[in-house]
C-alpha atoms as an extended CHARMM CRD file, in Angstrom:
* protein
*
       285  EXT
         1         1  UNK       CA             73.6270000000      108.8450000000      108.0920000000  PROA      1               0.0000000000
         2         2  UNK       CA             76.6770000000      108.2870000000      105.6400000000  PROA      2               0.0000000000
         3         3  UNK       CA             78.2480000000      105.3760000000      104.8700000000  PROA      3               0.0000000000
         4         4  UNK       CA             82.1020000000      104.7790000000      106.1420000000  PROA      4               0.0000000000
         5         5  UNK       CA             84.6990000000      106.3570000000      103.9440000000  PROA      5               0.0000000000
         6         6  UNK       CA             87.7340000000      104.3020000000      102.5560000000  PROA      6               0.0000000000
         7         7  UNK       CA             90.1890000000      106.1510000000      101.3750000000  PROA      7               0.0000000000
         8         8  UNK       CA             91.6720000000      104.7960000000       98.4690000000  PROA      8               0.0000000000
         9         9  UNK       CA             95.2930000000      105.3480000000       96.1620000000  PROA      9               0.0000000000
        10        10  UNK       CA             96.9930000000      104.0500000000       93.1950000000  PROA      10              0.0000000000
        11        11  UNK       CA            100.6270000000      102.5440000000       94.3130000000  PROA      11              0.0000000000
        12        12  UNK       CA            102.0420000000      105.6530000000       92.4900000000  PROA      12              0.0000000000
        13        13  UNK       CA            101.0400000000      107.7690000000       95.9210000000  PROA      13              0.0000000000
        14        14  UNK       CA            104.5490000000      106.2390000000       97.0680000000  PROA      14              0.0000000000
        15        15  UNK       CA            103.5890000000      106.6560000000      100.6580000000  PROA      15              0.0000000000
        16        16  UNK       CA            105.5290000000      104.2590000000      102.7860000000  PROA      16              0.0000000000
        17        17  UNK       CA            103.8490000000      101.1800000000      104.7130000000  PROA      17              0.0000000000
        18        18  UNK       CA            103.7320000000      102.6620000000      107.9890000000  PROA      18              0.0000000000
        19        19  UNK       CA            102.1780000000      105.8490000000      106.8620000000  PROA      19              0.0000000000
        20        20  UNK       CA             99.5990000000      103.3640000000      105.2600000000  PROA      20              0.0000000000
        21        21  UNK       CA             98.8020000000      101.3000000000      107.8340000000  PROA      21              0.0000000000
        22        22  UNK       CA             98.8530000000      104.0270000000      109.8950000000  PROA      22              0.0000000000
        23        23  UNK       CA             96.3850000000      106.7330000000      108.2140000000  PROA      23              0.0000000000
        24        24  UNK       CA             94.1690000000      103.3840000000      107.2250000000  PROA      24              0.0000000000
        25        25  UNK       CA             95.0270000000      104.0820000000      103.3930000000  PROA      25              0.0000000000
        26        26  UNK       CA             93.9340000000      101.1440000000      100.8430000000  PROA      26              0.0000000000
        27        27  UNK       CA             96.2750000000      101.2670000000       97.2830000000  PROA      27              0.0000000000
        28        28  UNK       CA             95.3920000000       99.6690000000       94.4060000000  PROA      28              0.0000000000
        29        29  UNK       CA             98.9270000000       98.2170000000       92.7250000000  PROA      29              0.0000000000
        30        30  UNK       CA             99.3940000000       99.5420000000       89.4840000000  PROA      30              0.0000000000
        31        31  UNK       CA            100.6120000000       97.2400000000       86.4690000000  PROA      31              0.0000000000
        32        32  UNK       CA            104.9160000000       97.6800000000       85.8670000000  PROA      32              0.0000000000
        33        33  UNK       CA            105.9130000000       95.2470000000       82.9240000000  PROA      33              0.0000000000
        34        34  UNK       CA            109.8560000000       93.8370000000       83.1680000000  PROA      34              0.0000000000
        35        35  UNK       CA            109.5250000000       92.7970000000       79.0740000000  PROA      35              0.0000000000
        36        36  UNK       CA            106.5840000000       90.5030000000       78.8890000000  PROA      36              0.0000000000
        37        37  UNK       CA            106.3230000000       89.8290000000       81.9680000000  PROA      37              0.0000000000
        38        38  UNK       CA            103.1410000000       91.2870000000       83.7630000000  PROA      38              0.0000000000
        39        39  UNK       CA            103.9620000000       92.7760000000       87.5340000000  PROA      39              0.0000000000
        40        40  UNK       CA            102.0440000000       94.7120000000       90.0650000000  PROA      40              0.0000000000
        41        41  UNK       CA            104.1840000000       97.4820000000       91.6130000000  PROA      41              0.0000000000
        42        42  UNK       CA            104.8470000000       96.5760000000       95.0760000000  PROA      42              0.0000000000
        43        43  UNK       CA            103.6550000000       93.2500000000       94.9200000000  PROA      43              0.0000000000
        44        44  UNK       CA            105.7390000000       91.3150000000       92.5080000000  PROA      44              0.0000000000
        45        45  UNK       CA            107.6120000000       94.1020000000       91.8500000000  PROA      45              0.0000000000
        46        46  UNK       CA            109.8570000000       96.5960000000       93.6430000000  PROA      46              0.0000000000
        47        47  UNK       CA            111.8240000000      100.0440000000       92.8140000000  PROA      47              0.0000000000
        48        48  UNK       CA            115.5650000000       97.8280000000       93.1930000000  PROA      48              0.0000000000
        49        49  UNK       CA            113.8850000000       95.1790000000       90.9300000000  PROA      49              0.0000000000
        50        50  UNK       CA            113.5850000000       97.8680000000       87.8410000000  PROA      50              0.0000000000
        51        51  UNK       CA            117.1940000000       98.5160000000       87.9240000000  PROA      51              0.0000000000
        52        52  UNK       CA            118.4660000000       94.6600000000       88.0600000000  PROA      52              0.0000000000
        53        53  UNK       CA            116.4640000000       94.0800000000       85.2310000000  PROA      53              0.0000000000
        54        54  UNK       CA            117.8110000000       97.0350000000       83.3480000000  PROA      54              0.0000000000
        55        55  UNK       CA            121.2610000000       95.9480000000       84.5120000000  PROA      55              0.0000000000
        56        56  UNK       CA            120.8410000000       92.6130000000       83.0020000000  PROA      56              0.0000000000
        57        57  UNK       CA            118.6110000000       93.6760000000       79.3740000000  PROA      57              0.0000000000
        58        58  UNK       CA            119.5810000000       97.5400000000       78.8750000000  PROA      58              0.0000000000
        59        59  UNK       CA            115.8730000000       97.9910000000       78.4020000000  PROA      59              0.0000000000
        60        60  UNK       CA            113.5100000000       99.9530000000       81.1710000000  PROA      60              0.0000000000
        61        61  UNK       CA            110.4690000000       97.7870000000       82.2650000000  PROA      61              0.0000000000
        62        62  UNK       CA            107.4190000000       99.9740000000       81.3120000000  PROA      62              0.0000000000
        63        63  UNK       CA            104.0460000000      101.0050000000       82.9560000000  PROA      63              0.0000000000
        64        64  UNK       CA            100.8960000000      100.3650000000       81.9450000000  PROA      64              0.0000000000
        65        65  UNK       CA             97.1340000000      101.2680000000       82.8610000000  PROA      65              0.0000000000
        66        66  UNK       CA             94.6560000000       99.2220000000       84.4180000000  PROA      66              0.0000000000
        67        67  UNK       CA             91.3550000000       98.4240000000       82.9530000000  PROA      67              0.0000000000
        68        68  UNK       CA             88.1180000000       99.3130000000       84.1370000000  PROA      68              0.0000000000
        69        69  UNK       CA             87.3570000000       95.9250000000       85.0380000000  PROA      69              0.0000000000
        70        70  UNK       CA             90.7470000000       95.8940000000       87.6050000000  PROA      70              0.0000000000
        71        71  UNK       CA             89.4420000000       98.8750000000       89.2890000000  PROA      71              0.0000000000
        72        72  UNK       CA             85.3060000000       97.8320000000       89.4530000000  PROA      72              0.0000000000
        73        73  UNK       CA             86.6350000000       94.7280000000       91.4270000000  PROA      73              0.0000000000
        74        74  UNK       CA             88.2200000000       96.4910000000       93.9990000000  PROA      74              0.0000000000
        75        75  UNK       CA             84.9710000000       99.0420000000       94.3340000000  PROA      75              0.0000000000
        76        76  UNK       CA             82.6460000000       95.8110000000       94.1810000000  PROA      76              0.0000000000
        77        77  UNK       CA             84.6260000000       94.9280000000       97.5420000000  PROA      77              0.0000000000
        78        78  UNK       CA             84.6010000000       98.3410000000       99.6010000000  PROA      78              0.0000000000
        79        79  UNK       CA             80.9760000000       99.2040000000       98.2570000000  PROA      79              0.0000000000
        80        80  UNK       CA             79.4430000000       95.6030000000       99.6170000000  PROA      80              0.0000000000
        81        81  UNK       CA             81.6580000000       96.1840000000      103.0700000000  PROA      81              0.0000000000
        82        82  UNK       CA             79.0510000000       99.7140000000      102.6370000000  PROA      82              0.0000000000
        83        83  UNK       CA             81.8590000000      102.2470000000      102.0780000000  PROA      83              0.0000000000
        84        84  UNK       CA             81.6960000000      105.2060000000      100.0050000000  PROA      84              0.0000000000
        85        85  UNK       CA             85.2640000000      105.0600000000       98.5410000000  PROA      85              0.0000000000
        86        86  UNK       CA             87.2340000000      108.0890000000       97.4980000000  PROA      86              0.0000000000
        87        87  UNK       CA             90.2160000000      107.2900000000       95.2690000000  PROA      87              0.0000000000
        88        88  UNK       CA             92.9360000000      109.3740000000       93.9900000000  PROA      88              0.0000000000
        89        89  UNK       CA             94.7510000000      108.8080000000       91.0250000000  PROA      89              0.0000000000
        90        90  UNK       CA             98.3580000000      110.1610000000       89.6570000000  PROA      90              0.0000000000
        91        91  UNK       CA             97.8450000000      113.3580000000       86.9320000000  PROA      91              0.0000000000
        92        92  UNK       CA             95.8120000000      112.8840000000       83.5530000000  PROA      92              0.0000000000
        93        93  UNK       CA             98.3450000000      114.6520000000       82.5300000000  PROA      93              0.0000000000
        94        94  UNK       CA            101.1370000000      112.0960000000       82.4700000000  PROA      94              0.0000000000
        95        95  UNK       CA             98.4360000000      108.5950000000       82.1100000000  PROA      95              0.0000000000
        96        96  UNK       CA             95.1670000000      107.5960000000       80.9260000000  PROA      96              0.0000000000
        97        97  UNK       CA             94.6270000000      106.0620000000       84.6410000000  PROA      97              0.0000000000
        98        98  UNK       CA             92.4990000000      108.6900000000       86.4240000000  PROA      98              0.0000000000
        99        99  UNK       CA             90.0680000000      108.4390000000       83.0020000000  PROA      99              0.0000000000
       100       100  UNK       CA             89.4470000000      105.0700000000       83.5900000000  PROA      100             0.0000000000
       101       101  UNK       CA             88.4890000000      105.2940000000       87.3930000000  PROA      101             0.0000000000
       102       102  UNK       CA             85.8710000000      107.5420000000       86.5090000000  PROA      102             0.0000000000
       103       103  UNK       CA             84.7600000000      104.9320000000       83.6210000000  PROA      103             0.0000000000
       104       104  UNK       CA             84.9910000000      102.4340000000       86.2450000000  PROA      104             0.0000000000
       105       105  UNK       CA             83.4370000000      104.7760000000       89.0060000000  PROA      105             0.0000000000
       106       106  UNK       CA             80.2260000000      104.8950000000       86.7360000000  PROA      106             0.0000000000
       107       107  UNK       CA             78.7970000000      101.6870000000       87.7100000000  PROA      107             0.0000000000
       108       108  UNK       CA             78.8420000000      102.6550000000       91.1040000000  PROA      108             0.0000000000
       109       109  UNK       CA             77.1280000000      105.7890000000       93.3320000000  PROA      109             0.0000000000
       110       110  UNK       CA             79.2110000000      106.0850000000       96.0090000000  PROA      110             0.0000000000
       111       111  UNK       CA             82.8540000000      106.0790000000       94.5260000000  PROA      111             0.0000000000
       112       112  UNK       CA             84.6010000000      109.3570000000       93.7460000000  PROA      112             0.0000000000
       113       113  UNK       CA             87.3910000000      109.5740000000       91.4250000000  PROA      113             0.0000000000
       114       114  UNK       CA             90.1290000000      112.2510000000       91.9660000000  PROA      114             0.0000000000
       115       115  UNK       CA             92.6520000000      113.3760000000       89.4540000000  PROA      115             0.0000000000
       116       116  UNK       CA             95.5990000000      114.5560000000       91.9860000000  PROA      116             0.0000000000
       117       117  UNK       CA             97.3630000000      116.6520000000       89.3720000000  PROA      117             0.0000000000
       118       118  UNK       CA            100.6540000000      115.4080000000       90.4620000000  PROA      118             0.0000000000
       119       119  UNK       CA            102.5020000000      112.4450000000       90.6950000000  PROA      119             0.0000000000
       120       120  UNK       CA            104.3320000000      110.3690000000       93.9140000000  PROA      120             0.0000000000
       121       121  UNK       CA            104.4180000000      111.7920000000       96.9800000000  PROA      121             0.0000000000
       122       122  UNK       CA            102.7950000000      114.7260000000       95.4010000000  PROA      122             0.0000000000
       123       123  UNK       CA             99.6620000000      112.2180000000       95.0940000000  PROA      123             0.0000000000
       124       124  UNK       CA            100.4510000000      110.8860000000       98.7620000000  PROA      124             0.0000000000
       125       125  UNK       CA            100.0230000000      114.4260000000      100.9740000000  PROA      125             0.0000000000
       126       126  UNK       CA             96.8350000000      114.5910000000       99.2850000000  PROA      126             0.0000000000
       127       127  UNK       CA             95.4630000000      111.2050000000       99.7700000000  PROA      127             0.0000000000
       128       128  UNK       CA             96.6230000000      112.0650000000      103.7590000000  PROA      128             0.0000000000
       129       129  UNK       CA             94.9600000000      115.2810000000      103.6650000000  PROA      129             0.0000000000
       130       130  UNK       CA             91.9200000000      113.1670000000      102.3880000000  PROA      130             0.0000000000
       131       131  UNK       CA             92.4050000000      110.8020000000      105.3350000000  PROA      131             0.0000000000
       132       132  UNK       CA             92.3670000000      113.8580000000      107.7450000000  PROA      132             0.0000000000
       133       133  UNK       CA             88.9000000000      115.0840000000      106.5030000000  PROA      133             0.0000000000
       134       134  UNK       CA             87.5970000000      111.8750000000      106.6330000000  PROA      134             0.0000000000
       135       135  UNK       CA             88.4280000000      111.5590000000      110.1600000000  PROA      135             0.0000000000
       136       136  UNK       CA             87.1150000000      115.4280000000      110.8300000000  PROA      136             0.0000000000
       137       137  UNK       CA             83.8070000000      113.4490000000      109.8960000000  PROA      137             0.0000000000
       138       138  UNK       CA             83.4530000000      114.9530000000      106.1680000000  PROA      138             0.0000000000
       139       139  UNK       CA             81.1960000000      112.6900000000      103.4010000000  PROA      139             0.0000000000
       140       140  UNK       CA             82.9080000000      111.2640000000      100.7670000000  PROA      140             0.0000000000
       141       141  UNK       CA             81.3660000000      113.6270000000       98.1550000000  PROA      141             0.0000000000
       142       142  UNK       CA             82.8270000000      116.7540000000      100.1430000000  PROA      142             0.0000000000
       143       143  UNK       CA             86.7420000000      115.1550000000      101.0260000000  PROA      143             0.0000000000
       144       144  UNK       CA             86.5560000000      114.1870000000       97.3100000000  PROA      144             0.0000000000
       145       145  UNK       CA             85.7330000000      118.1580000000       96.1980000000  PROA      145             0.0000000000
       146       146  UNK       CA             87.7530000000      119.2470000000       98.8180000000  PROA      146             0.0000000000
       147       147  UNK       CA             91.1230000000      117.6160000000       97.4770000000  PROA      147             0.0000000000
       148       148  UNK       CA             90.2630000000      118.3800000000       93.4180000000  PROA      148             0.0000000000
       149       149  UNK       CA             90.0830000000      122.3680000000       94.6040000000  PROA      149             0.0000000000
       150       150  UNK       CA             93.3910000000      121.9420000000       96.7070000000  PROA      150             0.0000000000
       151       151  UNK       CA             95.6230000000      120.0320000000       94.3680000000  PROA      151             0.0000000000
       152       152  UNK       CA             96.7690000000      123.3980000000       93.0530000000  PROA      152             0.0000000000
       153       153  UNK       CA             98.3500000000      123.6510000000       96.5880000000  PROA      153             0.0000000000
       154       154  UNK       CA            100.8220000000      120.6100000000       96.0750000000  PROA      154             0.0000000000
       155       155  UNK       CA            104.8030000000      121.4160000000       95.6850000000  PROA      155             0.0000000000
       156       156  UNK       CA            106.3160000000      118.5410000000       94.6660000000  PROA      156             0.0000000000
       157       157  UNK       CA            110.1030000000      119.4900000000       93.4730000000  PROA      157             0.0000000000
       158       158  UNK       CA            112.3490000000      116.3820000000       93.1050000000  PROA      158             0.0000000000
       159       159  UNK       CA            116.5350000000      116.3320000000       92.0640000000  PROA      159             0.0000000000
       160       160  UNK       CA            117.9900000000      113.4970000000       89.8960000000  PROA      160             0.0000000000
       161       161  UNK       CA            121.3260000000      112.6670000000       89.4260000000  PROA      161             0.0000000000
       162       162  UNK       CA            121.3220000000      111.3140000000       85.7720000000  PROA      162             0.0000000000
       163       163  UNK       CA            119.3610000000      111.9590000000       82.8090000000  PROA      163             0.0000000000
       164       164  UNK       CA            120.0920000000      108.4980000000       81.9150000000  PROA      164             0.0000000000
       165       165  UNK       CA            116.2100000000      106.8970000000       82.9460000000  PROA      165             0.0000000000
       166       166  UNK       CA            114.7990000000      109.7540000000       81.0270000000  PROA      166             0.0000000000
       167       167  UNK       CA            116.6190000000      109.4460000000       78.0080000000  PROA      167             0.0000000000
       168       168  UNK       CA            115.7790000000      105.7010000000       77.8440000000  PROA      168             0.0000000000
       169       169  UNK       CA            112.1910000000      106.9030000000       77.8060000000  PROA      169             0.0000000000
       170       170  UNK       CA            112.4870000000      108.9530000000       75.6600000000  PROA      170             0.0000000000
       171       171  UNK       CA            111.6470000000      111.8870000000       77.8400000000  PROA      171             0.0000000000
       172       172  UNK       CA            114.7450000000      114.1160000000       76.7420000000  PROA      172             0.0000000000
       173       173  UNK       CA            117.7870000000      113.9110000000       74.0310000000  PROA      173             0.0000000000
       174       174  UNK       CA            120.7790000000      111.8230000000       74.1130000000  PROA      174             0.0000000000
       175       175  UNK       CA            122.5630000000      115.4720000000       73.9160000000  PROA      175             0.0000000000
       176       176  UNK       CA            120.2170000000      116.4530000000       77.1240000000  PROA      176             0.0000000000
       177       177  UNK       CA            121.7620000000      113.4380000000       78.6060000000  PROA      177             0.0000000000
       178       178  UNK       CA            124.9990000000      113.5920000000       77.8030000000  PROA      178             0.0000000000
       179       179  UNK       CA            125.5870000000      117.1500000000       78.5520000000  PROA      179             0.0000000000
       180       180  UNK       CA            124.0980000000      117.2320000000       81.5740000000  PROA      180             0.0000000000
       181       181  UNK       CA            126.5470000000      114.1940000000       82.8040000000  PROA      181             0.0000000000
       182       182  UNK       CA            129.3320000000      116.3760000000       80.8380000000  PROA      182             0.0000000000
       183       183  UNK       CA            128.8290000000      119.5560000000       83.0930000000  PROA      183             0.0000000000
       184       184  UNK       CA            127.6830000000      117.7390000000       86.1150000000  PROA      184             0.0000000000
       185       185  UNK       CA            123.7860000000      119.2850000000       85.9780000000  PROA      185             0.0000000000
       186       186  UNK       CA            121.5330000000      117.7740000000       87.8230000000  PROA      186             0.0000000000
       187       187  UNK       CA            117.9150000000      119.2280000000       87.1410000000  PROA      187             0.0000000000
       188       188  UNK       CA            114.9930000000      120.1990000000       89.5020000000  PROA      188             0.0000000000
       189       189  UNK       CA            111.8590000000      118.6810000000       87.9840000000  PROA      189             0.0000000000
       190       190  UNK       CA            108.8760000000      120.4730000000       89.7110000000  PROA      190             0.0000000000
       191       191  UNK       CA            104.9290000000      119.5750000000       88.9410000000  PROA      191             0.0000000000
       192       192  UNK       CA            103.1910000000      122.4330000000       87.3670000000  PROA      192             0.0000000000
       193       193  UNK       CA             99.4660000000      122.0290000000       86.4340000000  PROA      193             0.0000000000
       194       194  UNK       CA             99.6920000000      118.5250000000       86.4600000000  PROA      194             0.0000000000
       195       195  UNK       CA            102.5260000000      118.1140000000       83.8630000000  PROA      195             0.0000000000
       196       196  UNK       CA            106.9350000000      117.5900000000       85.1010000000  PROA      196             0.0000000000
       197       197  UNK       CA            108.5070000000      120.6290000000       84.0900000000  PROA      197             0.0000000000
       198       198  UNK       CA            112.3120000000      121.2520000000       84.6420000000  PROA      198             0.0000000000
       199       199  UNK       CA            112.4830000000      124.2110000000       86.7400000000  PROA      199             0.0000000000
       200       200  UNK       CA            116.2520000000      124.7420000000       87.1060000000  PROA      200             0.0000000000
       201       201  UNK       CA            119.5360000000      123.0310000000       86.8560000000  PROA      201             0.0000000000
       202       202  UNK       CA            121.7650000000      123.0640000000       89.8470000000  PROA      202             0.0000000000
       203       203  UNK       CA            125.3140000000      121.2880000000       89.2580000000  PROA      203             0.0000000000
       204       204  UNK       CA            127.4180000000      119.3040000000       92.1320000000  PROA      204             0.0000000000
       205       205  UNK       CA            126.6620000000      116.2850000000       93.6550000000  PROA      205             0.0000000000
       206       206  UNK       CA            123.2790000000      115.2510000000       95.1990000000  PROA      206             0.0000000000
       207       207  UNK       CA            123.6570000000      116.0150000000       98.6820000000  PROA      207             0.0000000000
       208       208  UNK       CA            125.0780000000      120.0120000000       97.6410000000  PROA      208             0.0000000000
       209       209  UNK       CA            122.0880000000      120.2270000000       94.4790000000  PROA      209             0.0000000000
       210       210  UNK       CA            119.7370000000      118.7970000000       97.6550000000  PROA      210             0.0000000000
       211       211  UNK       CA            119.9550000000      121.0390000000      100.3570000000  PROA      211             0.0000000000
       212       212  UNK       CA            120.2820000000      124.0630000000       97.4980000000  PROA      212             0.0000000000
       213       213  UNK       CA            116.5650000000      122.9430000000       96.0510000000  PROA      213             0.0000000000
       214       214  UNK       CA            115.3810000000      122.3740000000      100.1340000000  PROA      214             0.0000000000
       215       215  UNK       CA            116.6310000000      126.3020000000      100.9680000000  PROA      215             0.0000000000
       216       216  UNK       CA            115.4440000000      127.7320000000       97.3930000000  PROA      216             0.0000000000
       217       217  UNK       CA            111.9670000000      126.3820000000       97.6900000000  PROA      217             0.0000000000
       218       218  UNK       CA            111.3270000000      126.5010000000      101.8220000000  PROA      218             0.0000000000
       219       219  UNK       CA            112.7570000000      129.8450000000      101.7310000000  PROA      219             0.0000000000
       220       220  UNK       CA            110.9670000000      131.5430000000       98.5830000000  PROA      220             0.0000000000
       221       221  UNK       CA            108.0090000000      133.9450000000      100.8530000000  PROA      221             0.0000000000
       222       222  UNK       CA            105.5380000000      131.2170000000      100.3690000000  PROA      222             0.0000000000
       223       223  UNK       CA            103.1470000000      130.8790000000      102.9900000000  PROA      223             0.0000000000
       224       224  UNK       CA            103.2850000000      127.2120000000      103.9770000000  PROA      224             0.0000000000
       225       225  UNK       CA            100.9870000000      124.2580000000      105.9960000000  PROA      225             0.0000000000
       226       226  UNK       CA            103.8340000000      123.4520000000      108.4840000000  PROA      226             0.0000000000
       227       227  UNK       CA            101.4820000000      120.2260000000      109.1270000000  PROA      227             0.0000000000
       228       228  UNK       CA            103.5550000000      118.0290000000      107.1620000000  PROA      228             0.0000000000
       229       229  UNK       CA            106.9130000000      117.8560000000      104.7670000000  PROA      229             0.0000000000
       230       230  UNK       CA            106.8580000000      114.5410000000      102.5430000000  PROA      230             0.0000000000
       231       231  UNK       CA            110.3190000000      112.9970000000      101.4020000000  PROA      231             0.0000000000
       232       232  UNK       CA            110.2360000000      110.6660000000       98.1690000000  PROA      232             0.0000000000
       233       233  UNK       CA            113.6050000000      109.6110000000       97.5860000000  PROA      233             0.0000000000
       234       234  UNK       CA            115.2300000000      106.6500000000       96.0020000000  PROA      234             0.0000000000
       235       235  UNK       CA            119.0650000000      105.7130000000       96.8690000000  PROA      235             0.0000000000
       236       236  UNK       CA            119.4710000000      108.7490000000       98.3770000000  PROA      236             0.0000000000
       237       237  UNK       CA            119.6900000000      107.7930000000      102.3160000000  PROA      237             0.0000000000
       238       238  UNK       CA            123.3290000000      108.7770000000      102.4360000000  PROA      238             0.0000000000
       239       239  UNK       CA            121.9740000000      112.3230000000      102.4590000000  PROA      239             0.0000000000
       240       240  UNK       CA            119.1040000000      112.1080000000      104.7580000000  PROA      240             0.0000000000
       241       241  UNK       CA            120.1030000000      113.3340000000      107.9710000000  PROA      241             0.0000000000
       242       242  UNK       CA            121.2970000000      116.3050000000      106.5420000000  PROA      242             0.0000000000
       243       243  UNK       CA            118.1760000000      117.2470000000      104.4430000000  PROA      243             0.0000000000
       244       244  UNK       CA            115.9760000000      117.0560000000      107.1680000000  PROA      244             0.0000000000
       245       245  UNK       CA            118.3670000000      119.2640000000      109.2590000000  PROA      245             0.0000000000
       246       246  UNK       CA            118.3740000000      121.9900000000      106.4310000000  PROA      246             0.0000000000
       247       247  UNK       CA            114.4990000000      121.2240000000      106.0670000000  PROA      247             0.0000000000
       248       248  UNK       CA            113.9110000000      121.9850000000      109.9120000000  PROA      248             0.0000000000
       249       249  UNK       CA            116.4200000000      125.0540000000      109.5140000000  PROA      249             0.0000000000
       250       250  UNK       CA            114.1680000000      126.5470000000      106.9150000000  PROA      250             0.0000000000
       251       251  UNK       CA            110.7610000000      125.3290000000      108.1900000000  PROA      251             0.0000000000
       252       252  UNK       CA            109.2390000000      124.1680000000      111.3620000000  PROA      252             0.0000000000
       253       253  UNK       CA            107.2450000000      121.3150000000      110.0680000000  PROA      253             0.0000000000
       254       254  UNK       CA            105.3130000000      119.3350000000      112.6240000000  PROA      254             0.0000000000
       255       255  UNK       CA            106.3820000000      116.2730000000      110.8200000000  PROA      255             0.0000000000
       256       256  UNK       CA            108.5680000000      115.0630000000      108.1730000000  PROA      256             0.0000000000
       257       257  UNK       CA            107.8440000000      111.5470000000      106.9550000000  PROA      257             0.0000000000
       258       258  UNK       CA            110.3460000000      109.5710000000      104.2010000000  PROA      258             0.0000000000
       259       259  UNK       CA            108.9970000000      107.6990000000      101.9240000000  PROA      259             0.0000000000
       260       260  UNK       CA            111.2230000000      105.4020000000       98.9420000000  PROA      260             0.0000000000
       261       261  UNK       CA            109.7570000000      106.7500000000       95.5600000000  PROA      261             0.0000000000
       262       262  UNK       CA            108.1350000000      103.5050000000       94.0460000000  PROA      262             0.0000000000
       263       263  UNK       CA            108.4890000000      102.0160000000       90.3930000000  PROA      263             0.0000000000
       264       264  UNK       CA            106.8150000000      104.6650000000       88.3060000000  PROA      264             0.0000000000
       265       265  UNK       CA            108.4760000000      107.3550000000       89.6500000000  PROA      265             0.0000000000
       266       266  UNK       CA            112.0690000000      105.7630000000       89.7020000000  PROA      266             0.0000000000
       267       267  UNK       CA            111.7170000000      104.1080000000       86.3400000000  PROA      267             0.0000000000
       268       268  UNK       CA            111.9930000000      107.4090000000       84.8980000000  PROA      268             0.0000000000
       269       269  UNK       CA            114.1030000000      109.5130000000       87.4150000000  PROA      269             0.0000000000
       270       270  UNK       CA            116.7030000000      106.5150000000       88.2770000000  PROA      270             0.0000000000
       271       271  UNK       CA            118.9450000000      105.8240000000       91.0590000000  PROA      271             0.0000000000
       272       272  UNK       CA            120.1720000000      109.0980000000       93.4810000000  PROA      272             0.0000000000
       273       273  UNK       CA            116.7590000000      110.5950000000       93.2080000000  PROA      273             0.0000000000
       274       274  UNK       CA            115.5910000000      113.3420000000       95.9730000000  PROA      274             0.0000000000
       275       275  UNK       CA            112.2540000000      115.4990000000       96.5310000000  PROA      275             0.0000000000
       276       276  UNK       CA            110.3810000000      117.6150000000       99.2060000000  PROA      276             0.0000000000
       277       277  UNK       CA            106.8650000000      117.5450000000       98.5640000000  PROA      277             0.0000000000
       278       278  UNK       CA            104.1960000000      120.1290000000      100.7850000000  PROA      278             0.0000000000
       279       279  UNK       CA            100.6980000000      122.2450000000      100.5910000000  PROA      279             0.0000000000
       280       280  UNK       CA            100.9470000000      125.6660000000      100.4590000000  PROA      280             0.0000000000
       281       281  UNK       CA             98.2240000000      127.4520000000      102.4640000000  PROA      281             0.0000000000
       282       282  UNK       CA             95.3370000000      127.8900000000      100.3000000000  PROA      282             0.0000000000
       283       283  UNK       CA             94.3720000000      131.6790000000       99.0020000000  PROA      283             0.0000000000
       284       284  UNK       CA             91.3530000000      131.9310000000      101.6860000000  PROA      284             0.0000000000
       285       285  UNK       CA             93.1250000000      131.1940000000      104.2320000000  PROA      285             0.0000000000
């Protein structure tokens, strides 16, 4: 007989507490570093907390990767409680993270590593598709194959309103930046093979750029899972009601669940930030 399966994810899944209590979801809180001072996202730290301190120092708080040693506690825990852990982890594409679960996975038989190839909620409708096979009955081993061959399924499309965060990063040009904010552009950044891309520019304010990214991608020909739609959004609850009205006008999604985008996410993207995040049916369906 197989052991129980946890189901585990990195903070960065950005999956709200309800949905985490409510799947059974364990996350493992990621470091976030205001200056020299060591935080764990969602612990010590919070999305609103990022933006005070940059308010008050003009310098973005950073993130950071765990060691090995951070992660083989928590699968010294689950393993002795006799689970066979699955645990996803944000792209190797954008972070060394999903590298060292499988260094830390090593010392352990039962623990499977997953490199999500996306990022946020992106990570999050994985980790509940993952909860969903596990409660179909699946073996760890088989969920954990199962969600590395679907990851290519994800859409994860997200609107910001300033290039400001990314600038500060270092993640575009202070001409990016200021031209953008010049013409009023606010860019789509979509999740392509694991890396952020910018996909298109739209130009207006959030809710109008919003609803134009929900039609444009819900109404492209792509056969969708209707299952779910996730939101990841921070500062953006102005607009809410009327993106999930244009979501359900495009799409009859069983559910819909809203989710605030957490620290790693909004550290870069910055207040006024907006995405829709599904599966597209897989090609043998």
């Amino acid at each position: 007989m197989s052991n129980r399966v946890k189901i585990v994810a990195d903070s960065t899944c950005d999956l709200n507490q309800e949905v985490l209590a409510g799947y059974g979801i364990e996350t493992i809180a990621l470091p976030v570093n205001l200056g020299d001072k060591a935080c764990l996202d969602g612990i010590d730290v919070h999305t609103p907390d990022l933006f005070q301190y940059y308010k008050e120092t003009g310098k973005l708080p950073t993130t950071s990767a765990p060691t090995p040693a951070y992660y083989e506690e928590f699968y010294k825990r689950w393993t002795e409680e006799g689970y066979d852990v699955v645990h996803l982890s944000i792209s190797a594409e954008m972070t060394v993270t999903p590298n060292i679960a499988k260094m830390a996975a090593e010392h352990y038989p039962n623990i499977y590593p997953v490199d999500s190839r996306n990022v946020s909620a992106g990570m999050g409708i994985l980790v509940l598709l993952a909860c969903e096979l596990r409660d179909q009955g699946l073996p760890a081993a088989e969920i954990a194959e199962t969600i590395r061959r679907r990851a290519k399924d994800v859409r994860t499309s997200f609107v910001i309103s300033t290039l400001l965060y990314l600038y500060k990063g270092g993640r575009c040009t202070g001409v990016q930046a200021l031209g953008a904010n010049l013409l009023n552009l606010k860019p789509c950044i979509e999740v392509k093979e694991g890396k952020m891309q910018v996909a298109k520019k739209y130009r207006g304010n959030l809710e109008h750029v919003a609803l134009q990214m929900i039609r444009d991608k819900l109404s492209a020909g792509e056969k969708i899972d209707l299952s779910k739609l996730l939101i990841a959004h921070y500062d953006a609850d102005a607009i809410m009601d009327k993106a999930c009205k244009e979501i359900a006008a495009c799409q009859p999604f069983e559910k819909i669940l809203v989710n605030q985008a957490g620290c790693s996410v909004s550290v870069h993207c910055g207040p006024g930030t907006f995405g829709i995040i599904y599966l597209a049916e897989p090609e043998d369906a």
